[in-house]
C-alpha positions in Angstrom: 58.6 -44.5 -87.4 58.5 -41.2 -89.0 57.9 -42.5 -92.6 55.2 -45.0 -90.7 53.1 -42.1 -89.4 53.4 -40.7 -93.3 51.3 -43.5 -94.0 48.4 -42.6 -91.7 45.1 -42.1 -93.3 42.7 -39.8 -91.0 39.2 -40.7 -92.1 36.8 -37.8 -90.5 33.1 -38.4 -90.9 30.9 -35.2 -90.9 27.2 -36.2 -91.2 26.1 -32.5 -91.3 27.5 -29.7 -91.9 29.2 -28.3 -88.7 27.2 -25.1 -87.4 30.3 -24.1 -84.6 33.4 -24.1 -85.4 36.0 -25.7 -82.6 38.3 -23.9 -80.7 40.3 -26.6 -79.5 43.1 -28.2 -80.7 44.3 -32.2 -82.0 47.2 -34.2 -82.2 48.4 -37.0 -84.3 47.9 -39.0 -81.2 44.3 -37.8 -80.7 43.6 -39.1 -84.3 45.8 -42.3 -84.3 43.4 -43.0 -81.0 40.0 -41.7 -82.6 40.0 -42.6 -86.8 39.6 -46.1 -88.5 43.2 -45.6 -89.8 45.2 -47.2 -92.0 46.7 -49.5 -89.7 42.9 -50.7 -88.3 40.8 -50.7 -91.7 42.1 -53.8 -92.9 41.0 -56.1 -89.9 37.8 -57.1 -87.7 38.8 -58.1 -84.0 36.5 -61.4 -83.5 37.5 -62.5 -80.2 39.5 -61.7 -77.1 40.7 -64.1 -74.6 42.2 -62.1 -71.5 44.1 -63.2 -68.4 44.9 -60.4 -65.6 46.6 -60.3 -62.6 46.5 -57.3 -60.4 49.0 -56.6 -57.6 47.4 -54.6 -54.5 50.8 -53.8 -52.9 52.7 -52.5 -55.7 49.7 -51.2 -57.6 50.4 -53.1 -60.6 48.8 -55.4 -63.1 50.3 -58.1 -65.4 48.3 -60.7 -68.2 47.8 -61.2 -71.6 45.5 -60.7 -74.3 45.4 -63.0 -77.8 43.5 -61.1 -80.3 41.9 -63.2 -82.7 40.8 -61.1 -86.0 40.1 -61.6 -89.5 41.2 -59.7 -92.6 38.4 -57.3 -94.1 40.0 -56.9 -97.4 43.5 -57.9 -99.7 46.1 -56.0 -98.6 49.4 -55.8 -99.2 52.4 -55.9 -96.5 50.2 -53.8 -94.2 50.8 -52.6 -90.5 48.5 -53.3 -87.7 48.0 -50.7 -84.9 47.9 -51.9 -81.5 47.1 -49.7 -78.5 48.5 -49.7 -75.4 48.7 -46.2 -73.0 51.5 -45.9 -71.1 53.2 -46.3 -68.7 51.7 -50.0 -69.3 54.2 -52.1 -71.6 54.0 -55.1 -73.8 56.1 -57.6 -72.6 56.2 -60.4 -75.3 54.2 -60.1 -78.9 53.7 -63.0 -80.6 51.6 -63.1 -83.9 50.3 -66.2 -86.0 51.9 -64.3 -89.2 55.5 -63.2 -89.2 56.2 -59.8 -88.4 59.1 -57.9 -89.7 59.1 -55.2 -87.7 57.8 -53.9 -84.4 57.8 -50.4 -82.8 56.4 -48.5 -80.2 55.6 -45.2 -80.2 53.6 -43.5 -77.8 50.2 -45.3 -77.0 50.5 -47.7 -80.3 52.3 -50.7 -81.3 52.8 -50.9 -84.9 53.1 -54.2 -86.1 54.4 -54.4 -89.9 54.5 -57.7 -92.6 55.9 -58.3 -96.0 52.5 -60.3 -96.8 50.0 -60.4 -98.5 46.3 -60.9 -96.9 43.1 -62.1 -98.6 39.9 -61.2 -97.3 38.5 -63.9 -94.7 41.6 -64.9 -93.4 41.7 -65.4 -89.6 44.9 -65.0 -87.5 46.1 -64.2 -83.7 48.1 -61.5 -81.7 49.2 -62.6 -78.5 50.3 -59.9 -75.9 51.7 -60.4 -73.0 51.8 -57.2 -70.8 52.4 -55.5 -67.7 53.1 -52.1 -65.4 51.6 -49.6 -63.0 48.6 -48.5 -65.1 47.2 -44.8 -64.6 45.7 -44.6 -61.7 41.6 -42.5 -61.6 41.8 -39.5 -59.5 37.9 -38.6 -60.0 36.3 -42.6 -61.3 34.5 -43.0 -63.0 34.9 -39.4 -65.0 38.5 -39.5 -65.2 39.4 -42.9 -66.0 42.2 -45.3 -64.8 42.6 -48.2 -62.1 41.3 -47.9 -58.5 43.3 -49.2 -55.9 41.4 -48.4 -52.4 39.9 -50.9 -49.4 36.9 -51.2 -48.4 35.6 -50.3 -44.3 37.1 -53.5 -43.1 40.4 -52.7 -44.4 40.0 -55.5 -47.4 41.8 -54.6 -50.6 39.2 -53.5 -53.6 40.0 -53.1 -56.9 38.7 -52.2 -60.3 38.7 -49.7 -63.2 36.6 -47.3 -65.5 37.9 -46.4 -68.7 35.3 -45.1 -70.8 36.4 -42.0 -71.8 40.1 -42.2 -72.0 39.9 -46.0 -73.3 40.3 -49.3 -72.0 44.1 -49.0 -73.3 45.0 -47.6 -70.5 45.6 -51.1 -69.1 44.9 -53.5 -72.0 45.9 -54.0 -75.2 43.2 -53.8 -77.8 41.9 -52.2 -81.0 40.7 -49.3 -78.6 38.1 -48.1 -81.1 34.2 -47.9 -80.4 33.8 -49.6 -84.0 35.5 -52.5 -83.7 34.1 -54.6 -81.2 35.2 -58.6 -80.9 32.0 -60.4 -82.5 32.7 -63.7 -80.4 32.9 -62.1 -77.0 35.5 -62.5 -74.8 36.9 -64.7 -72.1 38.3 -63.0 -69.2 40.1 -65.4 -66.4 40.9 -63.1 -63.4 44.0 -64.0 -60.7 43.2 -63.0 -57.2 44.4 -64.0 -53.6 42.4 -66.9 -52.3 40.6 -65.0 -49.8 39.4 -62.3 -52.8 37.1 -62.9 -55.5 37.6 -61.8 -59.1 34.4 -60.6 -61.3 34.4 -59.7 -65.1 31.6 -59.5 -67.6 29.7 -62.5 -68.4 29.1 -65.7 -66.5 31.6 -67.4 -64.5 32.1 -70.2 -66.2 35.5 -72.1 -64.6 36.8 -71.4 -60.6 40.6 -72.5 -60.8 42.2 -73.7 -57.0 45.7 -72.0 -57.8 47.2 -72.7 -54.5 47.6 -69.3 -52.4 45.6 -68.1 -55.9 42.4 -68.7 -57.4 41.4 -68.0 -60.9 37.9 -66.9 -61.7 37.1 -67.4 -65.7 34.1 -65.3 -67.1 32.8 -65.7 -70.7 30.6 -63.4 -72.7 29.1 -64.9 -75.7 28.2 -61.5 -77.5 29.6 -58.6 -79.0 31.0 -55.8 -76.3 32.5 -53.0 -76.1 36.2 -52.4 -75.3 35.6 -49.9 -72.1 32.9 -52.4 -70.7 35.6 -54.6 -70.4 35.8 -54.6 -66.7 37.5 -56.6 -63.5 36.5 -56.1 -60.1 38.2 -57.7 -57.2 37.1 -57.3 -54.0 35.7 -59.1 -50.4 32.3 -59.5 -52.3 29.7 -62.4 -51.6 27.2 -63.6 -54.5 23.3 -64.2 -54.5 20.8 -64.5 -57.2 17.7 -64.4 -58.8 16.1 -64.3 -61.9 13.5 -61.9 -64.1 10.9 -63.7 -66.1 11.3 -61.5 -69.6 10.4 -61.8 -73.1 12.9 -63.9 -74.1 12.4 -66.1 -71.0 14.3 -66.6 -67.8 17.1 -64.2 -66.9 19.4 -64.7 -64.5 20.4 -62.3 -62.6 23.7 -62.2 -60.2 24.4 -59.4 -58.0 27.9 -59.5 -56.4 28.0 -56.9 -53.2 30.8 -56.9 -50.3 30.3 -59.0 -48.2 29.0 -56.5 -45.2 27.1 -55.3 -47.7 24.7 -57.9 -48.1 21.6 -57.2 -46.4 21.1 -53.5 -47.6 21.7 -55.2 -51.5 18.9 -57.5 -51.2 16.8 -55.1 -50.4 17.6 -52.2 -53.1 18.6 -54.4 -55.6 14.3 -55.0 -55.8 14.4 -52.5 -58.2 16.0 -54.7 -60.3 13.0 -56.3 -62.0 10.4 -53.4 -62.4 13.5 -52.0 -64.0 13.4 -54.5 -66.6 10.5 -55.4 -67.1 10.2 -51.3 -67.7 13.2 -51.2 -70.1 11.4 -54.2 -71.9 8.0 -52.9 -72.5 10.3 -49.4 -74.2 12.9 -51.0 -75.5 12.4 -54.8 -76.1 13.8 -57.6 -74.7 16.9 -57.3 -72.7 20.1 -57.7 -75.5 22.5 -60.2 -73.3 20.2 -63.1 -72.0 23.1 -65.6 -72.6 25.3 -63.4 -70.6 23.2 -62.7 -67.6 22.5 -59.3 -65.6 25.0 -58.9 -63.4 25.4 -56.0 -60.5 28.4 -55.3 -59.0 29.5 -53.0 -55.9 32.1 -51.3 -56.9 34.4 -48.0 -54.8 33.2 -45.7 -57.0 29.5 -44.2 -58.4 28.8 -46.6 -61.4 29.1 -47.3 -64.9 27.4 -49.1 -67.8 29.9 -52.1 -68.2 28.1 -54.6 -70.3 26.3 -57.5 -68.4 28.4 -56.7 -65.3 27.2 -53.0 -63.9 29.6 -51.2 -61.7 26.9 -50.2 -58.9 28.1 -47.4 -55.9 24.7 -45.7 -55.0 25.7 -46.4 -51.4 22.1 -48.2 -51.6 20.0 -45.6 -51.4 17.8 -43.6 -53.7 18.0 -40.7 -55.9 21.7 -39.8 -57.3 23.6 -40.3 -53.9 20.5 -39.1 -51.7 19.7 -36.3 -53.8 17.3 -35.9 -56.8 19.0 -34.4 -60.1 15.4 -33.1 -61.6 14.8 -31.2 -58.2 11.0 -32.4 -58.3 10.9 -35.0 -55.7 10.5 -37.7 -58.1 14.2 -38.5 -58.3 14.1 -39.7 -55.1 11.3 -42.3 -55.9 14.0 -44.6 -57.1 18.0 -45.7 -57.7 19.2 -43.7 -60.2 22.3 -46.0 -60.5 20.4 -49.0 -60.8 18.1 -47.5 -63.4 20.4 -45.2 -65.5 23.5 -47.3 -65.9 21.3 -50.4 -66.5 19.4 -48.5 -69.3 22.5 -48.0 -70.9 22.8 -52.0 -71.9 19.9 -51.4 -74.5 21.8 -47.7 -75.3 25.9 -47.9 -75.2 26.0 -51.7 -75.1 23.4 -52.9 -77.6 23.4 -49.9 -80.1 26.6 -48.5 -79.8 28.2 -45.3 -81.2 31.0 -45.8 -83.8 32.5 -42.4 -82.9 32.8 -41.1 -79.5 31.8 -37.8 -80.9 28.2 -39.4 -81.4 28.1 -40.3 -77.5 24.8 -38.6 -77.2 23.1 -41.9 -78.4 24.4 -43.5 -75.1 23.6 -41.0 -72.7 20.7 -39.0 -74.3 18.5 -42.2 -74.9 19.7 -43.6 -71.0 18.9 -40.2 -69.4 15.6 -40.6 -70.9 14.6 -44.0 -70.0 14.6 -42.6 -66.9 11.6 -40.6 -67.3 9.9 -43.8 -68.8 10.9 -45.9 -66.0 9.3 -43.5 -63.7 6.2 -43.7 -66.3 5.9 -47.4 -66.0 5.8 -47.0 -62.2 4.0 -43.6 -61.7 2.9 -42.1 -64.6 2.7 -39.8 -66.9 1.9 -36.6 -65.5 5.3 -37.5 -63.1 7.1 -38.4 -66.0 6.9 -34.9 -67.9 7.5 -33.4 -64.5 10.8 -35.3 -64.0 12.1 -34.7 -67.1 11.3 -31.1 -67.7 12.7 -30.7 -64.0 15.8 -31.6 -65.3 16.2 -28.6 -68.3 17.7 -26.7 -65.1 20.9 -28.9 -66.0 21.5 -27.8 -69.6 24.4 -25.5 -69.7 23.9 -24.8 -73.4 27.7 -24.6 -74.0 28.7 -25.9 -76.8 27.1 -28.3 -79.3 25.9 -32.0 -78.3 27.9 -33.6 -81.0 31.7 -33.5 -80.6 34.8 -33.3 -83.1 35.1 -36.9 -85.6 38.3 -39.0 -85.6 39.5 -37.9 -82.4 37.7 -39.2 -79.6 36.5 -36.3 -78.7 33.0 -35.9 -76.6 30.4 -33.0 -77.2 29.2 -31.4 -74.4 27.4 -32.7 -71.8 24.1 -31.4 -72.6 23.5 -34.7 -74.4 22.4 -36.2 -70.9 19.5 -33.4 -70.0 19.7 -32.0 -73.3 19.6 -35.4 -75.4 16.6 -36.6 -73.0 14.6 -33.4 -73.5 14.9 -33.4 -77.4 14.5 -36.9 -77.6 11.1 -36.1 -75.3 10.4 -33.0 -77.7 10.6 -35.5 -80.6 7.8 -37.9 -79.1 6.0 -35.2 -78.7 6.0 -33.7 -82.0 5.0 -37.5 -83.0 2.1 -37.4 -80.7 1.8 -41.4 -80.5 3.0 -42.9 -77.8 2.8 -46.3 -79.1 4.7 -45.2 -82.7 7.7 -43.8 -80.1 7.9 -47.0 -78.2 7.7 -49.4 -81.6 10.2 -47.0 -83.0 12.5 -47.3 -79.6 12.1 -51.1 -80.1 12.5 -50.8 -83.5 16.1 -49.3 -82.8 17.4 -51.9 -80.7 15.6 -54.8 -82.9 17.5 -53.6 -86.3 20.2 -51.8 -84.6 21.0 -55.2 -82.7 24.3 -55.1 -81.1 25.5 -52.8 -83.3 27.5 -50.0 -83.7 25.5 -46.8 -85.4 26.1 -43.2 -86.3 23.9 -39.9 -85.7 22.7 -40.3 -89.2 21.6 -43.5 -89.5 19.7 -42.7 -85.5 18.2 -39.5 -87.8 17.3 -41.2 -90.3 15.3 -44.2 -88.4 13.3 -41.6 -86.3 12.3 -39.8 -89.2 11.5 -43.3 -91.7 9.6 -44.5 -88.8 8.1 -41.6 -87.8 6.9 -40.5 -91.6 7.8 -36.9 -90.4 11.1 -35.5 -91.1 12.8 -34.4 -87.9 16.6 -33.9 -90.2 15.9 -30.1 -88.8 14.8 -30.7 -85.0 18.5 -32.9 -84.7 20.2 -30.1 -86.4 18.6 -27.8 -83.8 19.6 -29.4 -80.6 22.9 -31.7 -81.9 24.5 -29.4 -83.8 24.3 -26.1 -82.1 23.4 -24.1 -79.0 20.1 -22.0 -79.7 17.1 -23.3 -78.1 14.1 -22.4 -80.0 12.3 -19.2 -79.1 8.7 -18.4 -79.9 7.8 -14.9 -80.3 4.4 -14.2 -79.8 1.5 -11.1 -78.7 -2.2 -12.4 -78.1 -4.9 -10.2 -78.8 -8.1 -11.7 -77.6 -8.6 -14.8 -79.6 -5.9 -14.0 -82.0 -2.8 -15.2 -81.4 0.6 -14.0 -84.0 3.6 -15.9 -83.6 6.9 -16.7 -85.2 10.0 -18.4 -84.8 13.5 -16.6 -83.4 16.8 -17.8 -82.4 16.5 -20.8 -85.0 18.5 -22.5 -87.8 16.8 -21.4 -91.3 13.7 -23.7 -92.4 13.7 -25.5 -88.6 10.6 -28.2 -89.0 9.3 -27.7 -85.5 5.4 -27.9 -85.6 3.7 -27.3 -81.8 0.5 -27.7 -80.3 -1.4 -25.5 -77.5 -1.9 -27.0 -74.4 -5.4 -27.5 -75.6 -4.5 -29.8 -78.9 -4.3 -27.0 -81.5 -1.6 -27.2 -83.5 0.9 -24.2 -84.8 3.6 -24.6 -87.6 5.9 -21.3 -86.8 8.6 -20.3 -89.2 10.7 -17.5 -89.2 7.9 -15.5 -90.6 5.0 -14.0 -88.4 1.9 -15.8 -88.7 -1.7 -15.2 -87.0 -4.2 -17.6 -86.1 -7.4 -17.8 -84.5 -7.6 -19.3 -81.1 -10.4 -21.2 -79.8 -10.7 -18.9 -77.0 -9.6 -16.0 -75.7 -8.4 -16.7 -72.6 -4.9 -16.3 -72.0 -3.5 -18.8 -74.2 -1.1 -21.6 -72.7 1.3 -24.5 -74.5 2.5 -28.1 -74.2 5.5 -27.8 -71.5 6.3 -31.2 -72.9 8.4 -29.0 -76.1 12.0 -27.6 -74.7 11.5 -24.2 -76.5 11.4 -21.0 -74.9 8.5 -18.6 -75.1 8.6 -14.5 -75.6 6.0 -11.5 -75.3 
């Protein structure tokens, strides 16, 4: 195994030069987890097939997984990497190409040939596998398997695994790159008096006896920590959105007490997405449905099947995170983690470094949800309401290759640059055909910083390379300096990176370009003069 890790090649992609240097410290493991090694260039997972059976009493989980893949290039006697975190353990591996060898070390199964592969040629890993998985101490932040009841004493169970990976009880090609192009099947086990929910539609309900087994499909490309089983007392009713691509279905799954309070706040449903649509475009997974489902704890973005646990109420658990009122206008469960199907599911970040483009884009469409509904003027409150969030800590954009998150200032942060950036464009209807334009080209795909850079500013026609830089890649929020004396007004920029590309205008339209350099202009008054609060820059006498 030790002359197998000598072969690892750590790929590390830098877009930009890196402003702050890291302090903290990576393993082999972290990059073996993180990096499009050696051992996962070679091969493209196309589809997964899963069968799972969880265990309440023991707080265990048994199934399978067969991998179906294709070859991306010749190669000669490779390995392939497999991941699977302990304590979970593969049971029985069997490949449609003959392995020679087969090790475990760690979190990875390494999988070696003598052959040679050809480009285009498709083959299978079956894994069966089994054990206690970890088990979330803080879900969804933490990650793991919840095993808990609900109020009638009814076992619940379910998992979030975002962060730490959906290895932690599956075995996959845990990287955000690689996700199966066919979808997935995903046939659940439960007792007969519990049902089993995944992602997808439920397209097969097996009588097993004392068992039942509940079948779900997904037709399109999906992430492996959206990958999600829920088993619970929960009872199913529907309804469906007339979009742009036509009828969506819609399937909420809630426990079964439950059910009254869901039918009610599940109504935001549909001015959500019809919202979302008029930003964004059409919704990406009509053949997959929109599915929400009650889960034990707050939420998360699972693809076509969001984990809901607002308590059915308003705001973020009762309380409003912008401290403006407006918060509370709304579900912020509902709204956020379903914004995330056009921003985590459809466009999805290659490295987690790069998470921003999940969470800074879904924090925002909050703010243009609450435009569709109440306007502007509440809009730009809401969102400026929630720069008393930004810790300013470290830079948005974490370390490459080894799955490591920035800060997270790219929830209020990312929303308040993105909102800077639409202002600086100053056409509304140029944002929103660029913010469809994203999910139309970028269709469920997986993107880096640079190439989300690089679209803004194309689109745009203005180059913004400087304005990312700014608020990605470092900590310093730009600061005007600036004296008025009577209609004159001297200014310039401090606490900047060199040559920042930050043009502003006054609150009454008239525009300022600062630089490092002092400039003076004339105002068109000289009453005290005031700016757009819609820019997250400071302001000093």
């Amino acid at each position: 195994m030790k002359k197998l890790l000598l072969l690892f090649v750590l790929i590390m992609g830098f877009s930009k030069a890196q402003f702050f240097e890291t302090t903290e410290k990576f393993t082999k493991t972290d990059s073996l987890k993180g990096s499009n090694t050696a051992f996962r260039n070679f091969w493209d997972v196309k589809k997964y097939d899963i069968v799972l059976e969880p265990d309440f009493e023991t707080k265990s989980i048994k199934g399978s997984n067969k991998i179906t893949l294709q070859i991306l290039k010749n190669v000669k006697n490779p390995t392939f990497q497999i991941d699977l975190q302990k304590p979970m353990k593969a049971d029985k591996i069997k490949a449609s190409f003959l392995v020679t060898d087969q090790k475990v070390d760690g979190d990875f199964i390494f999988l070696s040939t003598k052959k040679t592969f050809k480009k285009g040629q498709k083959f299978t890993i079956d894994i069966d596998f089994s054990g206690n998985p970890m088990i979330a101490k803080h879900a969804p932040w933490d990650g793991g398997w919840i095993f808990t009841k609900d109020q009638n004493g009814n076992p619940w169970m379910t998992a979030a695994d975002e962060g730490i990976g959906a290895s932690i009880w599956l075995p996959t090609k845990d990287i955000w790159s690689d996700e199966p192009d066919n979808g997935i099947t995903f046939k659940i086990i439960t007792p007969k008096d519990l049902v089993g929910i995944a992602n997808g539609r439920l397209i097969h309900q097996e009588n097993m006896g004392e068992k039942i087994g509940w079948t779900w499909e997904v037709k399109n490309p999906i992430n492996d920590y959206s990958i999600i089983p829920s088993i619970g007392k929960y009872v199913n009713f529907k309804d469906h959105f007339d979009g742009e691509k036509g009828k969506l279905d819609l399937d909420y799954w809630v426990l079964d007490y439950n059910l009254d309070k869901a039918k009610k706040q599940f109504e935001q449903a549909k001015p959500m997405l019809k919202s979302f649509e008029h930003w964004f475009g059409p919704y990406p997974f009509y053949e997959d449905s929109y599915k929400l489902v009650e889960s034990p704890h707050l939420g998360m973005e699972h693809q076509s099947n969001v984990a809901y646990g607002n308590k059915f109420q308003n705001g973020y658990l009762g309380r409003d995170l912008s401290g403006t009122g407006i918060g509370l206008k709304w579900d912020y469960i509902i709204v956020h983690e379903s914004g995330h199907e056009w921003f985590a599911n459809n466009i999805t970040a290659k490295d987690q470094a790069d998470m921003w483009i999940h969470e800074g884009f879904t924090d925002y469409s909050e703010t243009l949800f609450v435009e569709s509904l109440w306007g502007k003027a509440d809009a730009d409150t809401y969102v400026q309401g929630l720069r008393n969030k930004i810790a300013n800590d470290k830079p948005i954009i974490g370390q490459y290759g080894v799955r490591n998150e920035g800060s997270g200032d790219m929830y209020y942060k990312g929303a308040n640059m993105i909102h800077t950036i639409r202002t600086i464009i100053n056409n509304d209807e140029k944002f929103r055909q660029i913010l469809r334009g994203l999910n139309k080209d970028f269709y469920h795909q997986t993107v880096t910083t640079a190439q989300i850079e690089k679209y803004f500013s194309d689109q745009s026609g203005i180059d913004l390379s400087t304005v990312f830089d700014q608020y990605l890649r470092t900590v310093k929020i730009p600061t005007l300096d600036y004296q008025q004396n009577g209609n004159q007004l001297t200014y310039k920029w401090t606490n900047v990176i060199p040559n920042l590309k930050l043009p502003i205008r006054l609150a009454d339209g008239q525009e300022l370009k600062p630089t490092e350099q002092s400039q003076t202009v004339t105002l068109k008054s000289d009453k005290p003069v005031e700016f757009d609060k819609n820019y997250y820059i400071y302001y000093s006498k």
